[in-house]
Steps between C-alpha positions, in 0.01 A plus 500: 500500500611815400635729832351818614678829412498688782609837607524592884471887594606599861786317621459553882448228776205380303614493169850346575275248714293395246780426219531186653168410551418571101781306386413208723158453346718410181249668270662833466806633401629855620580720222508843592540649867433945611581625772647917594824353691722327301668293751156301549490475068842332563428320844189296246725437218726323702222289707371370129831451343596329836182262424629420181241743282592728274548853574219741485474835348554785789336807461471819740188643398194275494395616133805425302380129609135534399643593176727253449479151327648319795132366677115446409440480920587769765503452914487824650659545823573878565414761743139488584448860403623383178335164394153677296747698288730190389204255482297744306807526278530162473140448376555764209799309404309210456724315809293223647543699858551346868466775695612467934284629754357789607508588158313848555531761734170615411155481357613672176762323467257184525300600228762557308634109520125433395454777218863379369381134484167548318676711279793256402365158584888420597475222794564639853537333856527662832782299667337407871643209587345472902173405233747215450651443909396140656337649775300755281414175293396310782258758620339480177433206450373404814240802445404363148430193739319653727666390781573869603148523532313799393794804411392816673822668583854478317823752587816535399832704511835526398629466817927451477692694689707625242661838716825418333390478182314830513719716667805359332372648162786754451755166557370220306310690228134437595217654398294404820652827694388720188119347543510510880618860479196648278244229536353456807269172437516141452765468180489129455152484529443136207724285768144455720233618227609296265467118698197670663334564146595151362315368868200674426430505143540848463472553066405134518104500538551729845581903497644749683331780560680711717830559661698690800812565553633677829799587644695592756817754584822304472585533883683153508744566227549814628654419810675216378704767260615666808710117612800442349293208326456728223700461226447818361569661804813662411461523086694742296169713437517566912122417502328561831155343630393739738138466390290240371485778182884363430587875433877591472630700723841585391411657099242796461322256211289205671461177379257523208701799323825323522825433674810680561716303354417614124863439420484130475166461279397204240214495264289213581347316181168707505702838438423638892820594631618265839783574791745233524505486867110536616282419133295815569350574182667866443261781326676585177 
């Protein structure tokens, strides 16, 4: 059978992760990788070559690949604020699209996944795999059984402590601390609605008809960024947490207008201009 082309956009913890898991299934071959840092373009080369595959095409700017011959599949795993863009992309360049979760910061951003699909008819997928976790399983099967019962009542969250992860932002290049800085809400919200839809049928014969979202002031990451657990702590931007508003304290411009450190500045993919140290989007 003839292998999968595949191109992989976002080369982060997920999409380093999930080289392996695609070329384990056998049915795809990795053709063409993205990402802005060039070490983690190299870092994947070297993981396929190392697996005996050929090496892909690396590209810094996500569409150079859509363009390119290399693939006829693409698995998006950028920044959240980012995966609409790139998947909508995708679609128009006729990419059969696997797009990661959230995949939209928004409800316009939502209708635009739909409006791009009706309008191109290119196959899409929303990557959630806890629709695909053995205890999320489990619990839905032994519903369709009925030996749950009668469902009434189902929650979910996305519950990891990742302090770490967030607040180390600046250090590992993350795009978590860049969310948790301007968003205050739950940004990873398809990790409990998705197994929670497949349970009840939701699009399948049941419908939702409304939904709520809350939430609260971050007063728990907040104090841990005082403890010397934070590995941002002492980052070459000199970012301060002072207030659950994140606001810097030692440059007249605040967080959404930019940093200080304008003299070491890349241009991310999408044009926006990024600092090296923090990945505050910087006005231009």
């Amino acid at each position: 059978m003839k292998k999968i082309r595949l191109g992989v956009i976002g080369l982060g913890c997920r999409g380093s992760t999930l080289l392996g898991t695609i070329l384990a299934t056998g049915d795809a071959q990795v053709t063409a990788v993205c990402d802005l840092y060039e070490d983690r373009i190299a870092a994947a080369e070297k993981k396929l070559t190392d697996k005996g595959e050929p090496a892909p095409k690396g590209y810094t700017d996500y569409r150079q690949l859509l363009a390119g011959k290399e693939c006829d599949v693409v698995y998006i795993a950028a920044s959240w604020e980012d995966h609409a863009r790139i998947a909508c992309d995708a679609m128009r360049a006729g990419k059969i699209t696997a797009l990661e979760v959230g995949g939209a910061c928004d409800l316009s951003e939502c209708w635009e996944l739909v409006d791009t699909w009706e309008q191109t008819r290119t196959p899409f997928m929303f990557m959630e795999n806890c629709c695909w976790g053995k205890f999320e399983l489990l619990s839905t099967s032994l519903a369709r059984q009925g030996k749950l019962g009668t469902v009434v009542h189902c929650h979910g969250a996305y519950g990891h402590d990742l302090r770490d992860e967030v607040l180390g932002g600046n250090v590992n290049r993350h795009y978590r601390l860049r969310n948790y800085l301007h968003r205050n809400c739950e940004n990873y919200p398809t990790h409990e609605l998705g197994p929670i839809a497949v349970l009840l049928g939701l699009n399948r014969g049941n419908r939702a008809l409304k939904l709520n979202s809350v939430a609260s002031k971050a007063e728990g990451l907040t104090d841990f960024s005082y403890t010397d657990k934070n590995p941002g702590k002492r980052s070459p931007c000199g970012w301060t947490r002072r207030s659950r508003a994140f606001i810097r304290a030692s440059s007249p411009c605040a967080a959404r207008r930019g940093c200080a450190c304008r003299t070491q500045t890349s241009f991310s993919s999408t044009g926006s201009r990024t600092c090296t140290n923090f990945s505050t989007p910087i006005s231009r």
